[in-house]
LUMVEX-728207 format. One line per 3 residues: their letters; for each residue z, y, x of N, C-alpha, C. Coordinates in nm, 4 decimals. Last residue first. Example, Ala and Ser with C-alpha at 12.3 -4.5 7.8 and 13.67 -1.06 7.14 Angstrom:
REM residues 2
SA) 0.7080:-0.2250:1.2850:0.7140:-0.1060:1.3670:0.7870:0.0030:1.2900; 0.7800:-0.5690:1.3190:0.7800:-0.4500:1.2300:0.7800:-0.3300:1.3200;
REM end
This chain:
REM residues 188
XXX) 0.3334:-0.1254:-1.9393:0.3046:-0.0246:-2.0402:0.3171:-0.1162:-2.2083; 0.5618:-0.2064:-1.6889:0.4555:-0.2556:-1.7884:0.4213:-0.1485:-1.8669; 0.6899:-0.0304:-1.4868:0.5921:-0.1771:-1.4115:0.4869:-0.1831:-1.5467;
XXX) 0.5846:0.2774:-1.5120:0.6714:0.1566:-1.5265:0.5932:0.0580:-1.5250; 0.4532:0.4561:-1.4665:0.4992:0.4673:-1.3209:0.5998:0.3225:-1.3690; 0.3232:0.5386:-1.7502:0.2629:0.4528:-1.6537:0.3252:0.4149:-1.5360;
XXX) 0.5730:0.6655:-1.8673:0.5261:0.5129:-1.8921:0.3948:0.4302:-1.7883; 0.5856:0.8714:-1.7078:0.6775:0.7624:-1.7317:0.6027:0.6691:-1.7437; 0.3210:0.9983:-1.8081:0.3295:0.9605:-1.6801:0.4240:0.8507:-1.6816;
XXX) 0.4243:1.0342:-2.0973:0.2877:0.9208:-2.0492:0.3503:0.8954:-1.8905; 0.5890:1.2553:-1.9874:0.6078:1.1067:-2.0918:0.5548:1.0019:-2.0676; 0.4175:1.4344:-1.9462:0.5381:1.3827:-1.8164:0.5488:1.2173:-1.8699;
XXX) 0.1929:1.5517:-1.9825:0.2572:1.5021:-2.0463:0.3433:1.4065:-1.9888; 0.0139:1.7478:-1.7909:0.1220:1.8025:-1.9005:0.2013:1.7605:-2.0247; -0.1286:1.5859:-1.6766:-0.0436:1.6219:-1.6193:0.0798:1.7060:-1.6398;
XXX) -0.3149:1.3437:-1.7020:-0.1951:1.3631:-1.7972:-0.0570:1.4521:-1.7434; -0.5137:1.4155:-1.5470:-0.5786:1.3891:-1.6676:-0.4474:1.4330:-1.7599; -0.3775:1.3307:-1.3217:-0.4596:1.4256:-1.3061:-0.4215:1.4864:-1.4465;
XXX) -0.3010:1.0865:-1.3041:-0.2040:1.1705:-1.3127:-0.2170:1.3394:-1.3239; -0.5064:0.9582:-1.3437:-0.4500:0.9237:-1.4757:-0.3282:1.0302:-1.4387; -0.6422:0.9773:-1.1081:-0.6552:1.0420:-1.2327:-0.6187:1.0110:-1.3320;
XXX) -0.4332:0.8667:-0.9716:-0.4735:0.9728:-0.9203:-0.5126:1.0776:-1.0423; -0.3918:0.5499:-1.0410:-0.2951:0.6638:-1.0592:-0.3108:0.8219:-1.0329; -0.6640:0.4913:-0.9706:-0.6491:0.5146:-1.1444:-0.5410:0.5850:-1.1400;
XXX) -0.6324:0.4857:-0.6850:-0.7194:0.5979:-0.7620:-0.6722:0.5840:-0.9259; -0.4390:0.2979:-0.6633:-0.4220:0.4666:-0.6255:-0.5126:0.5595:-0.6787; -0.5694:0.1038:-0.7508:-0.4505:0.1305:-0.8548:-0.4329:0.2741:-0.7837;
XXX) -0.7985:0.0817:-0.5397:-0.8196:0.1031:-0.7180:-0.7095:0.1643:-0.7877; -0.6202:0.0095:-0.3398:-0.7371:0.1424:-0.3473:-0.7499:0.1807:-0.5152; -0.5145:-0.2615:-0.4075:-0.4176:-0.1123:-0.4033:-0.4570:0.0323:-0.4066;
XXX) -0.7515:-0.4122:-0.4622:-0.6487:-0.3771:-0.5944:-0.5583:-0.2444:-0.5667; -0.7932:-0.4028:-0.1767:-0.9116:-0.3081:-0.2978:-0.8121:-0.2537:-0.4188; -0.6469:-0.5469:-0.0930:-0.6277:-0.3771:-0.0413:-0.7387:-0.2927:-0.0994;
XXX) -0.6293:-0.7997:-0.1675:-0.5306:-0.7108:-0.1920:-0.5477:-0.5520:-0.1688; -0.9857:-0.8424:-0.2532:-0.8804:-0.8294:-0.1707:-0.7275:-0.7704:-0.2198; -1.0998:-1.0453:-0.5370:-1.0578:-0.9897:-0.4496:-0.9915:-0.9626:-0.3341;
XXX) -1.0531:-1.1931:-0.7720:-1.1000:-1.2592:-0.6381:-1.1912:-1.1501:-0.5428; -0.8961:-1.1647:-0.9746:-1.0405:-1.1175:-0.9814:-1.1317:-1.1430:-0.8190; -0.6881:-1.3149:-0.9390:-0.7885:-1.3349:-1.0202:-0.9022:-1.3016:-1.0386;
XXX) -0.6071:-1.2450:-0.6583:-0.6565:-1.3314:-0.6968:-0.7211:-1.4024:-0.8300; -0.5346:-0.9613:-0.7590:-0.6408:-0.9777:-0.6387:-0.7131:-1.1802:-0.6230; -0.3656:-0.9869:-0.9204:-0.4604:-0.9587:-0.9707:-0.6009:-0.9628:-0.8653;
XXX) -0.1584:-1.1241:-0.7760:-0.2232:-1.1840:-0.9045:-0.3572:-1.1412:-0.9266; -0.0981:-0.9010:-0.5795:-0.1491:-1.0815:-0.5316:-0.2292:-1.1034:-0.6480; 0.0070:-0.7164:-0.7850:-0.1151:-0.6548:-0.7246:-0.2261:-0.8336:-0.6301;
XXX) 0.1191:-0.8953:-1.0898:0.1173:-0.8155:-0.8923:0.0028:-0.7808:-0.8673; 0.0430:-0.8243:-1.4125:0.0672:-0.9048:-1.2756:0.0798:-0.8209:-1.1664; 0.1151:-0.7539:-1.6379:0.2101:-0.7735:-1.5819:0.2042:-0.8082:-1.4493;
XXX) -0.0975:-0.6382:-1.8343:-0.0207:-0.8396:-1.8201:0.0729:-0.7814:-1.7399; -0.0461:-0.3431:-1.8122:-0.0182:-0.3826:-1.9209:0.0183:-0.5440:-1.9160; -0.0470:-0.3200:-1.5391:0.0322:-0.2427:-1.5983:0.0505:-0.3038:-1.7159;
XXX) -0.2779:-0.5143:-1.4046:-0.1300:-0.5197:-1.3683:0.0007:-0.4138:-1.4431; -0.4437:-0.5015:-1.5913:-0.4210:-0.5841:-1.5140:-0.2545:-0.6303:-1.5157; -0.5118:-0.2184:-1.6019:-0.4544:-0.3146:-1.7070:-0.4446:-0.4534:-1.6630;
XXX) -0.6089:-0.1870:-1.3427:-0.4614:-0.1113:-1.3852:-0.4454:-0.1758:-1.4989; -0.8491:-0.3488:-1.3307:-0.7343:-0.2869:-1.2392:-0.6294:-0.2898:-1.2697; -1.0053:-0.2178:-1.5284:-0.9586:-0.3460:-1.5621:-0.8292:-0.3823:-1.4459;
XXX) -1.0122:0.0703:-1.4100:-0.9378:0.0261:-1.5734:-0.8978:-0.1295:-1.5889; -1.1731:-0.0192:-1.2027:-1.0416:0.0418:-1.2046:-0.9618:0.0318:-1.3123; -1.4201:-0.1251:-1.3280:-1.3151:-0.1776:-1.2216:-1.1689:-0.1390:-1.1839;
XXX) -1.4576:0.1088:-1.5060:-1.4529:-0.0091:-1.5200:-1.3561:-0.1134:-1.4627; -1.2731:0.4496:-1.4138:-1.4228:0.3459:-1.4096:-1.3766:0.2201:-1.4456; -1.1241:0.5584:-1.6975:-1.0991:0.5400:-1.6185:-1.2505:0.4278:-1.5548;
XXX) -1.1102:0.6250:-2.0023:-1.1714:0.6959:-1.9200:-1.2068:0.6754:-1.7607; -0.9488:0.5005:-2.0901:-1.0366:0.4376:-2.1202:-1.1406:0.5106:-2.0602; -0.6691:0.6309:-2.0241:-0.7391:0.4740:-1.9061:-0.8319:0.4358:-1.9709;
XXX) -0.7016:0.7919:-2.1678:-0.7170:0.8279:-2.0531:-0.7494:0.7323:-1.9621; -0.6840:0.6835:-2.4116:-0.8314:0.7731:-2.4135:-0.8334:0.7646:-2.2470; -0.3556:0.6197:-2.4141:-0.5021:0.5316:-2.3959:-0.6626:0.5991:-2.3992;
XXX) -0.2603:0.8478:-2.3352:-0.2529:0.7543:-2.2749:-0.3764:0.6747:-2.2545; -0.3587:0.9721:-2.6178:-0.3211:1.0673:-2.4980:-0.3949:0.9382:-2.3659; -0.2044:0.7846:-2.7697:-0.3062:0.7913:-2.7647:-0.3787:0.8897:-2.7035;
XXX) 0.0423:0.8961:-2.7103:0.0328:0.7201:-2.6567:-0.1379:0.7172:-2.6924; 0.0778:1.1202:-2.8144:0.1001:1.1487:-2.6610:0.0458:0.9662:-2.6120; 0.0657:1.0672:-3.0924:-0.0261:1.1422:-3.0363:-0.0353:1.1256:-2.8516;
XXX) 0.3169:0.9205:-3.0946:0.2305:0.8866:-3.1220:0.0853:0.9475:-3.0667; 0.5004:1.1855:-3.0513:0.4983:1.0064:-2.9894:0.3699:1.0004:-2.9630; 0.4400:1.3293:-3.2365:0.4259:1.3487:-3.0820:0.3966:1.2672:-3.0178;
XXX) 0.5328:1.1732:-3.4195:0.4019:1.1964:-3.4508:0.3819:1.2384:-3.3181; 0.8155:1.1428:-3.4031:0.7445:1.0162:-3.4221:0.6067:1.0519:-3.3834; 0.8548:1.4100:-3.1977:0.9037:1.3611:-3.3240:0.8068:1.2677:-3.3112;
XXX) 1.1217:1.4356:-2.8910:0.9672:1.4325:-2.9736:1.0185:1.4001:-3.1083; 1.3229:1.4490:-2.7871:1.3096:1.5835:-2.8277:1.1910:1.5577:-2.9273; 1.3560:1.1980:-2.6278:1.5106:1.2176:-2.7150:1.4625:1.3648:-2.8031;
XXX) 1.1691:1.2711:-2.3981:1.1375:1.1290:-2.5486:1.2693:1.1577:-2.6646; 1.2953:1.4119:-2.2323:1.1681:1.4672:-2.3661:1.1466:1.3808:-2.4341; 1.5226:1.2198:-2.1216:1.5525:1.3385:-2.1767:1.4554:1.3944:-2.3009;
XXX) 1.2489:1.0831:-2.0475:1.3845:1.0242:-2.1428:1.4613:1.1227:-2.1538; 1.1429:1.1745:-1.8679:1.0700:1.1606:-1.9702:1.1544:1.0847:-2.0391; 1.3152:1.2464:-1.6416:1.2897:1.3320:-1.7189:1.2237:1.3080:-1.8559;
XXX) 1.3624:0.9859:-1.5719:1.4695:1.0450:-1.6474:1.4009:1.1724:-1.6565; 1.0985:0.9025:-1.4647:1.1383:0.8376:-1.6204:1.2170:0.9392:-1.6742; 1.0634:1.0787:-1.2709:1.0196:1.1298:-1.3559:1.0608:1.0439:-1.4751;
XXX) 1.3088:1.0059:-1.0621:1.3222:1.1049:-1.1184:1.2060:1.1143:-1.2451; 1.1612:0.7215:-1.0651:1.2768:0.7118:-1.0874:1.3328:0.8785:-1.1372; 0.8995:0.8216:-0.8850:0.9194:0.7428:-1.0174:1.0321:0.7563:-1.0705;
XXX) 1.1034:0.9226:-0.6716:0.9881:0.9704:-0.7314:0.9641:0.9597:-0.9119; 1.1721:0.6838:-0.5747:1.2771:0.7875:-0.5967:1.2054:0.8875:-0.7026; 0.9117:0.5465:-0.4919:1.0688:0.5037:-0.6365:1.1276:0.5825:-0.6871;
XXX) 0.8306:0.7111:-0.3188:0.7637:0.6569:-0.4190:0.8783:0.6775:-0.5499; 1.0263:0.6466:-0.1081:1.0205:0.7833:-0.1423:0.9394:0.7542:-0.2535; 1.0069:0.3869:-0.0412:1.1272:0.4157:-0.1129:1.0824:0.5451:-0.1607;
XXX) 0.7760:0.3802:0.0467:0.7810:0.3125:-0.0728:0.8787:0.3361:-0.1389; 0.8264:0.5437:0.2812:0.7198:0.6036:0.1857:0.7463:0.4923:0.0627; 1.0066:0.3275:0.4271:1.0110:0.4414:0.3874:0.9327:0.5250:0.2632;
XXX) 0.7892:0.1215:0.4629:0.9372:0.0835:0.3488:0.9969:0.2810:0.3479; 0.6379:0.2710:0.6509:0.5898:0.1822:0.5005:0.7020:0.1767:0.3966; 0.7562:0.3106:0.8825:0.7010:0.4050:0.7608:0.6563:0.3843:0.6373;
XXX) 0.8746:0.0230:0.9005:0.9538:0.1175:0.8932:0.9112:0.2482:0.7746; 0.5840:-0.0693:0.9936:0.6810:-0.1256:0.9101:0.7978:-0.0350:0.8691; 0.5667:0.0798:1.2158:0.4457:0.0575:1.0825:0.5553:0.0393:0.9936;
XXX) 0.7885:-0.0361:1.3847:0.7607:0.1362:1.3144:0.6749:0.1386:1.2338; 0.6935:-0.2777:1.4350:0.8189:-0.2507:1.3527:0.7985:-0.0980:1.2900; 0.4218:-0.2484:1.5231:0.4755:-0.3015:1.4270:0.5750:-0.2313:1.3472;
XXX) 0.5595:-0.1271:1.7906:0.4338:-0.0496:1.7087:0.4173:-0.0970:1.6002; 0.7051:-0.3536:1.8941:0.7538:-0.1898:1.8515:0.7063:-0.1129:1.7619; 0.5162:-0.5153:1.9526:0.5840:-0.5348:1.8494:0.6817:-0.4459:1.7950;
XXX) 0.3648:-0.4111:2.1416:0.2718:-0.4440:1.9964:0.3559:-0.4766:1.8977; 0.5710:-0.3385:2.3393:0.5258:-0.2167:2.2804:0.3917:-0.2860:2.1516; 0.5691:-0.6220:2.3796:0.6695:-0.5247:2.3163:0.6712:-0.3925:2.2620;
XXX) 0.3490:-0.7109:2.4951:0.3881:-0.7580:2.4008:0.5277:-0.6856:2.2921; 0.2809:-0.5058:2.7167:0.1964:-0.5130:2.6159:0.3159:-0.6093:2.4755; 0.6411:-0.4191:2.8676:0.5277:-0.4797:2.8522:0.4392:-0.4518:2.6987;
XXX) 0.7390:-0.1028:2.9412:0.7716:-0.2352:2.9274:0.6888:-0.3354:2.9335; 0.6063:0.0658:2.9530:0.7065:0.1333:3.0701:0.7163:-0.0436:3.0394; 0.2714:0.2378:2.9018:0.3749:0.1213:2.8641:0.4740:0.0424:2.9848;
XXX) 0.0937:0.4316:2.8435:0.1702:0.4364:2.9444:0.2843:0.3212:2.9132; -0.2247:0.5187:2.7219:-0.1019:0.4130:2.6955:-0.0498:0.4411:2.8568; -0.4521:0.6155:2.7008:-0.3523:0.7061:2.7173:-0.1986:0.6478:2.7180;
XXX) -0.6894:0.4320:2.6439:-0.7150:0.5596:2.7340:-0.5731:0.6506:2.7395; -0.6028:0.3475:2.3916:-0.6015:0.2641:2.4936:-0.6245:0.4080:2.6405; -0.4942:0.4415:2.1345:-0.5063:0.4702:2.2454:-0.4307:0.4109:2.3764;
XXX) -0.6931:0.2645:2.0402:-0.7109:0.4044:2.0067:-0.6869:0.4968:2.0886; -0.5872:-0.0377:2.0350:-0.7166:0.0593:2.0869:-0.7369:0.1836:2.1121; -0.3176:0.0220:1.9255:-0.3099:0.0268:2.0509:-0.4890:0.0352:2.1116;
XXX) -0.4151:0.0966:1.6359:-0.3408:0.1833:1.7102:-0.3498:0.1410:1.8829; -0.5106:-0.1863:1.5925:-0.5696:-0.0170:1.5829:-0.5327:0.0565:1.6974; -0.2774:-0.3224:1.6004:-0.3797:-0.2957:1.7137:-0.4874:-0.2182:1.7396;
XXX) -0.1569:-0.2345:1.3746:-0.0846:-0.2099:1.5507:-0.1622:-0.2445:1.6733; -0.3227:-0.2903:1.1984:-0.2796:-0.1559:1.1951:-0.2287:-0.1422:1.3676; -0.2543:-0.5513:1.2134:-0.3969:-0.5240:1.2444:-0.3722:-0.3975:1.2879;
XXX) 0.0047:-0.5920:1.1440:-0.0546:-0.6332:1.2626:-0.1646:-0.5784:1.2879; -0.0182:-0.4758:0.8462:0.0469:-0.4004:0.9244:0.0210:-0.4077:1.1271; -0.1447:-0.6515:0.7592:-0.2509:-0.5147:0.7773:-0.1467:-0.4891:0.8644;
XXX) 0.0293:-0.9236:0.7604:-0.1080:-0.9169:0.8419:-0.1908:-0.7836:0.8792; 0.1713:-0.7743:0.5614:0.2169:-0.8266:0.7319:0.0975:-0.8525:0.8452; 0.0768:-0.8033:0.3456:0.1324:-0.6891:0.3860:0.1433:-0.7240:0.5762;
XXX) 0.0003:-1.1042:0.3408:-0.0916:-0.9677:0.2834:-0.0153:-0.8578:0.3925; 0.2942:-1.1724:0.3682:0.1767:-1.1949:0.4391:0.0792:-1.1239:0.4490; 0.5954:-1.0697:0.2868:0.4478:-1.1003:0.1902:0.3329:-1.0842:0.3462;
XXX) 0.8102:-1.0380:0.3945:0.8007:-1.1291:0.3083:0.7007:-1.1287:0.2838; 0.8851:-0.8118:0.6019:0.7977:-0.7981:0.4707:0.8498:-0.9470:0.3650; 1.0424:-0.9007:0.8054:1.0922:-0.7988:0.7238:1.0236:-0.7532:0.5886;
XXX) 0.9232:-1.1359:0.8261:1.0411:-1.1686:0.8286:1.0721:-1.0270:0.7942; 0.6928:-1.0487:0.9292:0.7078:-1.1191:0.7782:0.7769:-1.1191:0.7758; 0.6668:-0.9471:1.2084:0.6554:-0.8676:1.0393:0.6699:-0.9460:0.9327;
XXX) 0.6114:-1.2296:1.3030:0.7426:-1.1171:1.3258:0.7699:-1.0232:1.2248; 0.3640:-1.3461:1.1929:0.5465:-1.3617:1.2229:0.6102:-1.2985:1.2011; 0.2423:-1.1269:1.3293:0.2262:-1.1599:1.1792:0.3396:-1.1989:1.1608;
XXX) 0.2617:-1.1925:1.5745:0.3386:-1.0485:1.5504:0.3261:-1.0244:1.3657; 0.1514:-1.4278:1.6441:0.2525:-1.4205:1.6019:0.3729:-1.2850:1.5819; -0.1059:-1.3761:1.5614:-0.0393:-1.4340:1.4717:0.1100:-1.4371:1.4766;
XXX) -0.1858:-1.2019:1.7974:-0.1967:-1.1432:1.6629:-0.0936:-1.2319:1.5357; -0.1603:-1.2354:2.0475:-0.0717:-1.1688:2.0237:-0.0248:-1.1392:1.8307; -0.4168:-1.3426:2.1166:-0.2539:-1.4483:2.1590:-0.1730:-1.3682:2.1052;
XXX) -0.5988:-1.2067:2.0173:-0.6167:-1.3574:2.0060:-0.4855:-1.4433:2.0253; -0.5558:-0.9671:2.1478:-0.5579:-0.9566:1.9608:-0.5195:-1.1272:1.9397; -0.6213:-0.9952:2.4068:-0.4925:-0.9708:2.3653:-0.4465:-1.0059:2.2321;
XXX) -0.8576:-1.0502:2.3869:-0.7672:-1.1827:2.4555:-0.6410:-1.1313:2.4307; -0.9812:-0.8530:2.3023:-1.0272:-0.9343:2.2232:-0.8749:-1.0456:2.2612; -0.9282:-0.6879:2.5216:-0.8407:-0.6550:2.3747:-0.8344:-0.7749:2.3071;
XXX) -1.0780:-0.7524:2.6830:-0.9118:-0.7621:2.7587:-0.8631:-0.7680:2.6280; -1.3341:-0.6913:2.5958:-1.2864:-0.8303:2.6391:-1.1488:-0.8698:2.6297; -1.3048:-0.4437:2.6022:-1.3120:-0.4932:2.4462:-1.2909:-0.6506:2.4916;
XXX) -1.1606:-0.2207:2.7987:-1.2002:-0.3522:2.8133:-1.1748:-0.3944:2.7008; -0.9788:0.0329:2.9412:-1.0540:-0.0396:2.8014:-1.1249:-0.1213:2.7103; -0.9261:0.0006:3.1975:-1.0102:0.0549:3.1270:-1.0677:0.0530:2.9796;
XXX) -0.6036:-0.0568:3.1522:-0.6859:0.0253:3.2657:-0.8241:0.0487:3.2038; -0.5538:-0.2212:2.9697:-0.4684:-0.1206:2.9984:-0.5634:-0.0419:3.0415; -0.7515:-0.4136:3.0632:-0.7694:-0.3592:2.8854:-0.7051:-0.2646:2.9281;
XXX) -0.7353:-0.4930:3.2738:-0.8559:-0.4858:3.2453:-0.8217:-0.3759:3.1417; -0.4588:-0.6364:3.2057:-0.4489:-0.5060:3.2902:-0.6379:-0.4274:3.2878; -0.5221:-0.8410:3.0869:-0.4681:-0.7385:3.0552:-0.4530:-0.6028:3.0489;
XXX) -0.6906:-0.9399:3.2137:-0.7658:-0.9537:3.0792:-0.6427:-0.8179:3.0064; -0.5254:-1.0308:3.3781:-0.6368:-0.9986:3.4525:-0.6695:-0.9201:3.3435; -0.3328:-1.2094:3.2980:-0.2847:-1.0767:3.3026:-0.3661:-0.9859:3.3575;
XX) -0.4183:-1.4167:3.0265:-0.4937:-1.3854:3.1299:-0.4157:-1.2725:3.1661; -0.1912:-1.5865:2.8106:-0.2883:-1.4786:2.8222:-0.3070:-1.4449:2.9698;
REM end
């Protein structure tokens, strides 16, 4: 890389300087994040995400070390808040099953029952794309990859979609913890 093209970019902001930075810096900070992701998909936004960020702010960067370390710092901490918030997710999930296994031990058959057709009115309520979405991957089973490649998509539509169907499906069922369980589990 050009250190002309660099310091260009540091100093004024130069979409040139970025372009030559993004170009030598991008694949292999993909690299680098995979090796804590494993999944490519994920590794590649997270890269992109770190050059966001270093455009943004380009007008205020003070980088004591070099460009290549502070893109791979800025990474790792993506990376970091990510596996964080995913754990906080789980924990999440993980407290509401055991509540909805405590109230599943209280229903009677017919509660059940009523509360599973509760369920299904609610993802039939859900838009098209989104319903086929979430049955997708809640009821076959597949990954969010699977389903982005079957329906030949992006990965980061399937994850938009599944946040919104979880949005109002958590909306919709918010006084039936139960259901919730069952949707926060991989399969329904």
């Amino acid at each position: 890389m050009d250190k002309k093209a660099s310091a260009s970019f540091l100093e004024y902001g130069d979409s040139k300087g970025f372009t030559e930075i993004f170009n030598t810096f991008y694949i292999p900070l993909v690299a680098y994040i995979m090796q804590y992701t494993g999944d490519r998909s994920e590794a590649e936004d997270i890269a992109q995400n770190s050059f966001v960020k270093l455009w943004e702010k380009r007008g205020e960067l003070q980088i004591k070390t070099s460009l290549k370390s502070y893109l791979y710092s800025t990474a790792y901490n993506l990376f970091v808040d990510r596996y964080w918030q995913h754990k906080k997710t789980l924990n999440y999930a993980e407290q509401l099953r055991e509540e909805a296994l405590e109230e599943v031990t209280q229903l009677s058959e017919a509660d059940l029952i009523q509360q599973l057709e509760v369920l299904e009115k609610a993802i039939d309520e859900l838009p098209a794309k989104c319903r086929r979405i979430f049955l997708l991957n809640k009821k076959e089973g597949l990954t969010y990859k699977e389903v982005a490649r079957q329906l030949n998509i992006s990965v980061k539509t399937v994850e938009s979609q599944m946040r919104i169907a979880l949005i109002k499906l958590r909306e919709r069922l918010k006084d039936y913890p139960l259901v919730m369980a069952l949707i926060l589990n991989k399969r329904l």
